[in-house]
C-alpha positions as CSV (number, residue, x, y, z in Angstrom):
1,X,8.8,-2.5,14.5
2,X,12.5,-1.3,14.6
3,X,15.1,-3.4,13.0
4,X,15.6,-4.2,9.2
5,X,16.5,-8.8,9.4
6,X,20.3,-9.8,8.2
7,X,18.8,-10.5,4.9
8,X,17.3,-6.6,4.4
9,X,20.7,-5.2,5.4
10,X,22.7,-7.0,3.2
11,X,20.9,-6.2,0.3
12,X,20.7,-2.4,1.2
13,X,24.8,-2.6,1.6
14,X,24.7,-4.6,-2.0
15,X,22.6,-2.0,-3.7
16,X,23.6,1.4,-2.7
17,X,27.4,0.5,-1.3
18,X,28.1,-2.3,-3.5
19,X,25.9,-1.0,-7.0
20,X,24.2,-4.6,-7.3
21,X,20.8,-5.5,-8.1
22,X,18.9,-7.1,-5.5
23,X,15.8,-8.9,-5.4
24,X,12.3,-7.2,-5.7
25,X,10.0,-8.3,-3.0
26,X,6.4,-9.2,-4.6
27,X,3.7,-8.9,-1.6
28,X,4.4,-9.0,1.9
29,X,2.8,-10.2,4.8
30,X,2.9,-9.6,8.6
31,X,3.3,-12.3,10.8
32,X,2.4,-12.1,15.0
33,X,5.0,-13.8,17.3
34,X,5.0,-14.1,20.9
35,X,8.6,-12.7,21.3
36,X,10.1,-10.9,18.7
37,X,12.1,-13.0,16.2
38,X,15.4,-11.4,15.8
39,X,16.8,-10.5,12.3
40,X,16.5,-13.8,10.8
41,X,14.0,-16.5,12.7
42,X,10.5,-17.8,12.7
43,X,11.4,-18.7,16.6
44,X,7.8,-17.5,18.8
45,X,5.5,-17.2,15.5
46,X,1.8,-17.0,16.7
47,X,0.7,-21.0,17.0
48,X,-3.1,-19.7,17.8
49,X,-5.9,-21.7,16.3
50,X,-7.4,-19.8,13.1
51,X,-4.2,-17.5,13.1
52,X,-2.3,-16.8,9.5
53,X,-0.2,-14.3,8.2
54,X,-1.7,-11.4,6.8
55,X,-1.5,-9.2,3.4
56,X,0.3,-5.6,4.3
57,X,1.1,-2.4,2.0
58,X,3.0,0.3,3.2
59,X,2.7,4.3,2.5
60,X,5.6,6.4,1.5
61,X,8.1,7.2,3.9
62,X,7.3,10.7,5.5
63,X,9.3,13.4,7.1
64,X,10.0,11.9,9.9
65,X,11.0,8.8,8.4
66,X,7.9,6.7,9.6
67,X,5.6,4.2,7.2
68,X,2.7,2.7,7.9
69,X,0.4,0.2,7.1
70,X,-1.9,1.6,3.8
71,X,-4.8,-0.7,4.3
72,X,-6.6,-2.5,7.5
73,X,-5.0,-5.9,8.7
74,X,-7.4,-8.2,10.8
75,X,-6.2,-11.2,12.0
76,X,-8.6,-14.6,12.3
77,X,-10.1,-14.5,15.9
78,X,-8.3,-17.0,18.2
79,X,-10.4,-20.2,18.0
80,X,-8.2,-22.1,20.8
81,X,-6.5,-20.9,24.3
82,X,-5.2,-17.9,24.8
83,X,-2.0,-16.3,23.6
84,X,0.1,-13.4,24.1
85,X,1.4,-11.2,20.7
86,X,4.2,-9.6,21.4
87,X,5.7,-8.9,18.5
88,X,5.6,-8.8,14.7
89,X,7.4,-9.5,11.6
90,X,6.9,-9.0,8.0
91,X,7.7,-11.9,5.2
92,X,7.6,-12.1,1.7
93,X,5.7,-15.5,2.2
94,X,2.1,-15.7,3.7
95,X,3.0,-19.6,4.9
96,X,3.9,-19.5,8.1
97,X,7.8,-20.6,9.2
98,X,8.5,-20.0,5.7
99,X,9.8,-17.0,3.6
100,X,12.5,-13.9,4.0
101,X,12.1,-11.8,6.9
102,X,12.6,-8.3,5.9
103,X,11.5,-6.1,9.5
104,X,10.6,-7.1,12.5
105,X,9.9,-5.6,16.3
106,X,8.5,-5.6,19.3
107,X,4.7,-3.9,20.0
108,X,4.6,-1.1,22.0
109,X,1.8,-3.1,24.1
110,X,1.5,-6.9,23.9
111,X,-2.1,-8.4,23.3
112,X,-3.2,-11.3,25.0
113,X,-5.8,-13.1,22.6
114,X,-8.2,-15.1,24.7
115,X,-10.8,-17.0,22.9
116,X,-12.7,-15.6,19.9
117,X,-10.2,-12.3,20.4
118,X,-9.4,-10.6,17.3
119,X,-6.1,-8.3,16.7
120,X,-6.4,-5.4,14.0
121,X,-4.5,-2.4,13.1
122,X,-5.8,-0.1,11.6
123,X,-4.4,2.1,8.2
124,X,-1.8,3.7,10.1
125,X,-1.9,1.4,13.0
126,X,1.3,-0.2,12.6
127,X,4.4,2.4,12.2
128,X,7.5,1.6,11.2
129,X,10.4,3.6,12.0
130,X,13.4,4.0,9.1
131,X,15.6,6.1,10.4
């Protein structure tokens, strides 16, 4: 993933430019999409049968200013016809088309789920890039 949404920037300026509180996010969950959303849709979310959004944790940022995902994410296996993930999102909501988008980007390789396909990452499989 590579870009914070217009809703994650604007509270970073508000906190550390600004001195305001902002929100705490509770949990968070990544969403698939077949093109990536931008910085503040739900446009292309995964429409697969059995898909849903799926619990995420992050480590601590290290040296290099990379995190990534602290536990194992497995998607539902895709029940109907196929679909190509291209991209992902995290939301502070596990309803699909609902909730604040706080990252998002682009896979480095899209999956095409076929029928009873699963998509997994896992710990560490997903790394987000904060610099």
């Amino acid at each position: 993933m590579s870009a914070f949404s217009n809703t994650t920037e604007a509270d970073i300026v508000n906190h550390f430019l600004r001195g305001e509180a902002v929100p705490v996010v509770g949990d968070l969950y990544l969403a698939l999409f077949t093109v990536d959303p931008g910085e503040s849709g739900f446009n292309n979310e995964a429409t697969y049968l059995g898909y849903e959004r799926q619990l995420i944790t992050f480590t601590e940022i290290d040296g290099n200013g990379n995190t990534t995902n602290a536990n194992a994410i497995l998607f539902p296996a895709n029940l109907g016809t196929s679909q190509t993930i291209a991209a992902s999102a995290v939301y502070d909501s596990s309803e699909t088309q609902e909730g604040v988008q706080v990252i998002h980007g682009g896979l480095t390789t899209p999956k095409t789920l076929e029928l009873n396909d699963l998509l997994a990452f896992g710990v560490g499989g997903l790394v987000l890039n904060i610099n």
